[in-house]
C-alpha positions as CSV (number, residue, x, y, z in Angstrom):
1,X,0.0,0.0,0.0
2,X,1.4,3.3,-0.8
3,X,-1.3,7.0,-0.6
4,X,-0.2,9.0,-3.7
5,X,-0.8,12.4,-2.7
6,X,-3.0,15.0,-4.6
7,X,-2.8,18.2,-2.7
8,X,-4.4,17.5,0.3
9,X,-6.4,14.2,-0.4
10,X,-4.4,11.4,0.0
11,X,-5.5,8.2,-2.1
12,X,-3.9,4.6,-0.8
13,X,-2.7,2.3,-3.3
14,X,-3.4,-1.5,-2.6
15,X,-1.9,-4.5,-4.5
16,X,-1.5,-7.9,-4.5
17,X,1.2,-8.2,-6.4
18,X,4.8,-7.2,-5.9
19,X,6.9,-4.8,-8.0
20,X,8.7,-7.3,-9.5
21,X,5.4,-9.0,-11.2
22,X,4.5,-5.6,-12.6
23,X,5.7,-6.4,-15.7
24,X,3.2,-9.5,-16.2
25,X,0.4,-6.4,-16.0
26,X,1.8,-3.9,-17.7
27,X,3.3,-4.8,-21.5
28,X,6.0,-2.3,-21.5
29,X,8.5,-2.2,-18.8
30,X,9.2,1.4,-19.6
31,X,5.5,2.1,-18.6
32,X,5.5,-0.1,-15.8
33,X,8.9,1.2,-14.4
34,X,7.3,4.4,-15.2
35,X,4.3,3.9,-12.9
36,X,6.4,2.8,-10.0
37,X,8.7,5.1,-9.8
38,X,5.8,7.9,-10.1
39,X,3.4,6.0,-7.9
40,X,6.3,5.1,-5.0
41,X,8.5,8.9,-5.4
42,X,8.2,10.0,-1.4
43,X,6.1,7.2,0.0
44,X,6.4,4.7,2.2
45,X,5.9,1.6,1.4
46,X,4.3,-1.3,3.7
47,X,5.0,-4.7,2.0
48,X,2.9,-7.4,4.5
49,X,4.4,-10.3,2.7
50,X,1.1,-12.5,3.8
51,X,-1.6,-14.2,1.4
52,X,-4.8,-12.4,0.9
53,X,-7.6,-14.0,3.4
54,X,-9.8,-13.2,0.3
55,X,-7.4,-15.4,-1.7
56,X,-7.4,-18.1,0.5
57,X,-11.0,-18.3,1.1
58,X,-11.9,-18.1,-2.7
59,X,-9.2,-20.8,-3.6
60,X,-11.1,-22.5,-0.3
61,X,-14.7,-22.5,-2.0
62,X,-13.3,-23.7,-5.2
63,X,-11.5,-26.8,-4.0
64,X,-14.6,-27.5,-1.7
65,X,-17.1,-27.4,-4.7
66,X,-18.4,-30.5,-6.8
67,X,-16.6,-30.5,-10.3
68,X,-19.4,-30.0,-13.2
């Protein structure tokens, strides 16, 4: 999570992914190196290195469901 600031509204970032998988989103690394650097330039960045409990509990539901 990182809050890019706008003035005085801060809006946080949230992702799943790290950094280093931004290029399997973004095409062009130029763009995606682009994004970060703009994106993370005077922020601090909290990296939780945990799974997502939504994650979990959807990869949960779909092992516990009948196959069609």
């Amino acid at each position: 999570m990182c809050c890019v600031d706008h003035g005085r509204v801060r809006s946080p970032w949230v992702t799943d992914s790290p950094f280093a998988a931004w290029d399997r989103i973004f095409a062009d690394p130029g763009l995606c190196a682009a994004i970060a650097d703009r994106i993370t330039f005077r922020r601090t960045l909290i990296q939780t290195c945990t799974e997502s409990y939504r994650y979990q509990a959807t990869e949960f539901e779909r092992q516990a469901e009948p196959p069609q």
